[in-house]
C-alpha distance (Angstrom), angle and dihedral (degrees) to the residues before:
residue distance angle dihedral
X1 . . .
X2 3.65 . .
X3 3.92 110.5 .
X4 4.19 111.6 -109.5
X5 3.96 92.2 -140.9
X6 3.27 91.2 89.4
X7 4.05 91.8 69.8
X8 3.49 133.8 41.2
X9 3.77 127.5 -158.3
X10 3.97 114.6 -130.3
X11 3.40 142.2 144.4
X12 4.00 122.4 -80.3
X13 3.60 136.3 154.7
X14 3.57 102.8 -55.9
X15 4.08 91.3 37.4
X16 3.61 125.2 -104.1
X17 3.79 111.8 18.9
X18 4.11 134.9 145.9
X19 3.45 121.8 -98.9
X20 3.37 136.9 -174.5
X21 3.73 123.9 -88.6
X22 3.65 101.6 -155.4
X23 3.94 124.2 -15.2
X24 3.65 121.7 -52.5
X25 3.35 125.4 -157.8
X26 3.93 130.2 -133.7
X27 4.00 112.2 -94.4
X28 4.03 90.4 27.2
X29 3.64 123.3 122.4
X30 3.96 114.7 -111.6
X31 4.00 107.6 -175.6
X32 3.92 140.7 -40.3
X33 3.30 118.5 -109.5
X34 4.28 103.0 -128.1
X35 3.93 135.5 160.0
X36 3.91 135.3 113.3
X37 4.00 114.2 -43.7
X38 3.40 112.0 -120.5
X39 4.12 138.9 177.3
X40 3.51 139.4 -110.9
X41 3.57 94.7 -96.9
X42 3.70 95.8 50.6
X43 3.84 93.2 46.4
X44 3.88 84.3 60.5
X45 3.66 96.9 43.2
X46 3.93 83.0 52.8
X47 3.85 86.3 75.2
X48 3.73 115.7 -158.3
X49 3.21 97.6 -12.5
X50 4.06 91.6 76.7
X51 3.30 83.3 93.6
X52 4.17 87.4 84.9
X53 3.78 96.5 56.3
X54 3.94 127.6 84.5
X55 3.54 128.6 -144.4
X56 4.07 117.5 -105.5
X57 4.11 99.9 170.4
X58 3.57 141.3 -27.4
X59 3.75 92.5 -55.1
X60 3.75 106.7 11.0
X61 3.87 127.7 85.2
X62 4.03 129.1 168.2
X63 3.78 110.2 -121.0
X64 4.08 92.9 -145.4
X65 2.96 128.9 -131.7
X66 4.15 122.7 -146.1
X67 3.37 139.5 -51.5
X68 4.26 89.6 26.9
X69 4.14 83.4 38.6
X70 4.04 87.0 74.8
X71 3.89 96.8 45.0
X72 3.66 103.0 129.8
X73 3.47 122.3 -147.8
X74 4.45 128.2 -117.0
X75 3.80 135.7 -177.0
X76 3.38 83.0 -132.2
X77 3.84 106.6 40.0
X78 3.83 119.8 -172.4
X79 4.19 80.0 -156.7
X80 3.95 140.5 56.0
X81 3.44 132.7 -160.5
X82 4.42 106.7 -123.7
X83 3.37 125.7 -172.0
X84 3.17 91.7 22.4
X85 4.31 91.0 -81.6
X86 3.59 107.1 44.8
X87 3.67 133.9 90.7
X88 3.72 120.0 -137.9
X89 3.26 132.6 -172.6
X90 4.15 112.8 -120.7
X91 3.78 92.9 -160.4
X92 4.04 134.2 -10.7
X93 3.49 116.2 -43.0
X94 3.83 116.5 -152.0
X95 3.78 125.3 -141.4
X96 3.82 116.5 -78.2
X97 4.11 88.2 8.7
X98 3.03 114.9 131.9
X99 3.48 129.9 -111.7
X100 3.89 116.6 -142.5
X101 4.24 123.7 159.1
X102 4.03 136.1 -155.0
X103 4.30 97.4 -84.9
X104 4.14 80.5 -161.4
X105 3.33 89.4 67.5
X106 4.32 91.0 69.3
X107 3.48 90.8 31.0
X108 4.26 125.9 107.9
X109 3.65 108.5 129.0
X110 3.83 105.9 100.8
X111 3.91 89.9 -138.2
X112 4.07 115.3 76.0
X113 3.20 123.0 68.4
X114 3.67 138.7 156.5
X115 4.13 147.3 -164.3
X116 4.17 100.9 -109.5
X117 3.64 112.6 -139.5
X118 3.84 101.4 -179.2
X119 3.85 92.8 112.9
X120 3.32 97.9 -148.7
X121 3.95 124.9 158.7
X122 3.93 93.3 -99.9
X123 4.17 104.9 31.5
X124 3.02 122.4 167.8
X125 3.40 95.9 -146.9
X126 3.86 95.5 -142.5
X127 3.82 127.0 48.2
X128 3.99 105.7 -140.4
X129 3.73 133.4 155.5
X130 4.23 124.9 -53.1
X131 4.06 95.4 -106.5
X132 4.02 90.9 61.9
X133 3.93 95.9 53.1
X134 4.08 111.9 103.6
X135 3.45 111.1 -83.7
X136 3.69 99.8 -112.3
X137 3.97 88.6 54.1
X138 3.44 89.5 48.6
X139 3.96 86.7 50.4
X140 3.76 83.6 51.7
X141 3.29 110.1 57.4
X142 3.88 87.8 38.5
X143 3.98 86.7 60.4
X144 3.42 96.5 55.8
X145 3.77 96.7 45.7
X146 4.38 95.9 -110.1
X147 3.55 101.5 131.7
X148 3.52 121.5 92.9
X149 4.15 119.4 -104.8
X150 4.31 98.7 -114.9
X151 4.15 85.2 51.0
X152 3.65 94.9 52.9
X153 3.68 89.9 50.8
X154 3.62 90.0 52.1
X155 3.60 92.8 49.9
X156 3.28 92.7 47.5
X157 3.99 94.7 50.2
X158 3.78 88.7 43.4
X159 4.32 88.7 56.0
X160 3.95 92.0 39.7
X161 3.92 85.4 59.1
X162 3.75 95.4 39.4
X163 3.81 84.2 62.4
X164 3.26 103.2 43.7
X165 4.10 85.2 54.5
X166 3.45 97.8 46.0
X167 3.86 85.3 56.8
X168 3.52 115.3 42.4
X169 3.90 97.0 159.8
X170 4.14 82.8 66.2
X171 3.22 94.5 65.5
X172 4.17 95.3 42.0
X173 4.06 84.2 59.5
X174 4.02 97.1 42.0
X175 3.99 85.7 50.3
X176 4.22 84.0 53.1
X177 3.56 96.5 43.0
């Protein structure tokens, strides 16, 4: 468990968000995201407030708890979520900045989406699911490790078949062999 004293939750721009206690610096682990596990179908019975739980797998999510519970998300995040419950910082974080990350980057469930309002130079202007960001942000977050474990294997399933379709002769000589 990562101690919490290194964030503090206050109130910014887009309302309650964590910020940073004192500097952190890029590489260093912020917080773990923890709470009770819970399913698809209770995330939706949650109501609005789904908005507070991550994405684990197909069909599990963390309900979390505070400080990561107020972590806001931005197009252009100065944080990353890595192994698949820790937030990292992507570069150094000053004191009372705030610390938002990509919510694509936990996301693979083709229902929840949302309006962004970071208002950053390159927003998205709607926060949906990992397989619909460009390709080279996708290849991004990838590279540095910031997308959670069941979407990589998904992505990784979903390439391994794109192959094996784009070259059906392949699979006439593995069937010989």
């Amino acid at each position: 468990m990562i101690p919490d004293e290194k964030v503090i939750v206050m109130n910014g721009r887009l309302g309650r968000g964590v910020h940073a206690r004192y500097p952190i610096v890029a590489g260093e682990r912020i917080l773990e995201f923890d709470g009770p596990l819970l399913s698809h179908d209770d995330v939706l019975a949650l109501g609005d407030a789904q908005a507070y739980t991550i994405q684990m797998g197909p069909d599990e999510y963390i309900d979390t708890r505070p400080p990561g519970r107020y972590t806001n998300h931005s197009c252009e995040p100065n944080a990353g979520v890595s192994g698949d419950r820790f937030l990292v910082a992507l570069r150094d974080i000053a004191a009372a900045e705030e610390i938002q990350f990509d919510y694509s980057t936990t996301m693979s469930e083709n229902h929840w989406t949302m309006d962004c309002r970071c208002g950053r130079p390159r927003c998205r202007r709607q926060i949906r699911d990992f397989h619909f960001l460009p390709p080279s942000l996708q290849a991004y977050y990838i590279r540095l490790g910031l997308v959670q474990s069941f979407i990589m294997r998904e992505w990784r399933n979903k390439v391994a078949a794109e192959r094996r379709t784009a070259d059906p002769q392949r699979l006439l000589r593995v069937r010989e062999a």
